[in-house]
C-alpha positions as CSV (number, residue, x, y, z in Angstrom):
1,X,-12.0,13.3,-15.4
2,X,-11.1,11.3,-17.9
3,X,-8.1,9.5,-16.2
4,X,-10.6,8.3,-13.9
5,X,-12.9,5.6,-16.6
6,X,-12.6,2.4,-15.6
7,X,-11.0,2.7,-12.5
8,X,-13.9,0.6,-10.7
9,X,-11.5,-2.6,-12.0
10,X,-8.5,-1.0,-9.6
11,X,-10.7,-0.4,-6.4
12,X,-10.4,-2.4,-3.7
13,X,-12.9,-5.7,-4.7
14,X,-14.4,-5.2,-0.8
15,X,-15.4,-1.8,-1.7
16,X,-16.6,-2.5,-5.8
17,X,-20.4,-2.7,-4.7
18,X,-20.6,0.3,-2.8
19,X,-18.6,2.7,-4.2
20,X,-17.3,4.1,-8.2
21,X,-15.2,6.4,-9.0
22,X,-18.4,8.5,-9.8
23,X,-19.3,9.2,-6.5
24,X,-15.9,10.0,-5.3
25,X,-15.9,13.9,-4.6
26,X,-12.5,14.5,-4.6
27,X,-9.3,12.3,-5.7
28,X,-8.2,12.5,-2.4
29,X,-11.0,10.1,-2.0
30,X,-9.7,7.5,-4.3
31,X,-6.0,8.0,-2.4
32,X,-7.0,6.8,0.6
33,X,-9.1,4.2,-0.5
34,X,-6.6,2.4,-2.5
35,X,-4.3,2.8,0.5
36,X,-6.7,2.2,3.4
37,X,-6.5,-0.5,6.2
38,X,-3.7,-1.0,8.6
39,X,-0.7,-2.4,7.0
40,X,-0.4,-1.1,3.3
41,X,1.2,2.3,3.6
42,X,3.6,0.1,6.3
43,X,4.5,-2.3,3.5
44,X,5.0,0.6,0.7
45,X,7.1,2.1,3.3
46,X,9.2,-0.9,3.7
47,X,9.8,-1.3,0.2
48,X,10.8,1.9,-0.7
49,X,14.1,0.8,1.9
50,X,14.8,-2.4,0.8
51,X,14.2,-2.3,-3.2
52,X,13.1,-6.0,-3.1
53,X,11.4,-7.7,-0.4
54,X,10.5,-11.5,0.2
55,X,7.7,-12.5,1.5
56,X,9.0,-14.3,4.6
57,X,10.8,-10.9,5.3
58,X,7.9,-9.0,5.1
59,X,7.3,-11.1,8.3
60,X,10.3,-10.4,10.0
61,X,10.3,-6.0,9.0
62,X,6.4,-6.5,10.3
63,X,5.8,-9.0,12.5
64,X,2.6,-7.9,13.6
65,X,0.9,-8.9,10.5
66,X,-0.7,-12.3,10.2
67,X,0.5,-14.1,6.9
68,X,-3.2,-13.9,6.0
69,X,-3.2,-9.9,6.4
70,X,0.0,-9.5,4.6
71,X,-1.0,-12.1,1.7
72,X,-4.3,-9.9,1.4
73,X,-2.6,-6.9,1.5
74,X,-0.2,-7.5,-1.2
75,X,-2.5,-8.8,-3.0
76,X,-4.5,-5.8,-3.4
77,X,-1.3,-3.7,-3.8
78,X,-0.5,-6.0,-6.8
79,X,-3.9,-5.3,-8.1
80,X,-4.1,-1.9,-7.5
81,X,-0.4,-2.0,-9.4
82,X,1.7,-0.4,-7.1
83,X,3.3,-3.6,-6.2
84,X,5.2,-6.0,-8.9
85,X,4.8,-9.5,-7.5
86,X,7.6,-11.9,-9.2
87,X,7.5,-15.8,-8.3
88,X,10.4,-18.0,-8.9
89,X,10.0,-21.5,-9.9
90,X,12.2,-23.6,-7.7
91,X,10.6,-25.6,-4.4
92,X,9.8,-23.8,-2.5
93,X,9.0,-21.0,-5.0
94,X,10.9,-17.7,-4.0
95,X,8.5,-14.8,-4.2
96,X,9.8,-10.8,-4.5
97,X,8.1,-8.1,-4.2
98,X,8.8,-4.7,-5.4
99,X,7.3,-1.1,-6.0
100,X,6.4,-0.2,-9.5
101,X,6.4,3.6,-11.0
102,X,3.0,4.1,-9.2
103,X,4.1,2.6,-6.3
104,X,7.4,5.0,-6.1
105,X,4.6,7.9,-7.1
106,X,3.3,7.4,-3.5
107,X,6.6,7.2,-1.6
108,X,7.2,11.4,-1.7
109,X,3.1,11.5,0.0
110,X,4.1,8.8,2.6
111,X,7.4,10.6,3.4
112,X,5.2,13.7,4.1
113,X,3.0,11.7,6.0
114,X,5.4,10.6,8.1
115,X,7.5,13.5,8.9
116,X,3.4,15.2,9.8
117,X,3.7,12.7,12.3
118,X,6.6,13.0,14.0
119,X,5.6,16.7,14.2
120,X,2.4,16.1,15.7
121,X,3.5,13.2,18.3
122,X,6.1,15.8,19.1
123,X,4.0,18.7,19.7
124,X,1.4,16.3,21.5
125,X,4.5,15.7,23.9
126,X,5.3,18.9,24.9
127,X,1.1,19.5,25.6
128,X,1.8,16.9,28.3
């Protein structure tokens, strides 16, 4: 396991105290960790559409999400380097946000996810 030394420094910072990659029992683990919470697989999603997105647009693709949340959550992306975050210098400053090869790694497991649950929402249907 190898791959895995040093990956405390990519965890999510909320999780650093309670959890290494050590007492992960399975990578699977580590998967869902990185993308945990509400919003992140929603904004991976997004981006794998629309190769650049800007952070005011995040708001309009997902405007559930409090600018707090989605600064937060892109932070972390950009942390855990599956998001590129590039700022502009101009007033006000112009910030994109793209996926990097990691980031596009993930896109094929959230397309499966996705077409799971249409299946399962369908099949949950017809139970009805």
């Amino acid at each position: 396991m190898d791959y895995l030394k040093g990956c405390e420094a990519v965890m999510p910072e909320d999780r650093l105290n309670k959890v290494s990659c050590n007492h992960y029992r399975c990578e699977i683990e580590i998967t869902l960790e990185i993308l945990s919470g509400k919003w992140k697989s929603l904004i991976l999603w997004n981006l794998s559409m629309h190769e650049v997105i800007r952070f005011n647009e995040f708001r309009k693709l997902i405007p559930e999400i409090t600018q707090k949340m989605l600064t937060q959550q892109l932070k972390d992306l950009a942390q855990n380097e599956l998001v590129k975050k590039t700022i502009y210098p101009q007033v006000p400053p112009m910030v994109e946000y793209r996926l990097t090869p990691r980031g596009k790694a993930l896109i094929p497991i959230l397309a499966a996810m996705d077409q799971w649950g249409k299946k399962f929402v369908d099949e949950f249907k017809h139970k009805q």
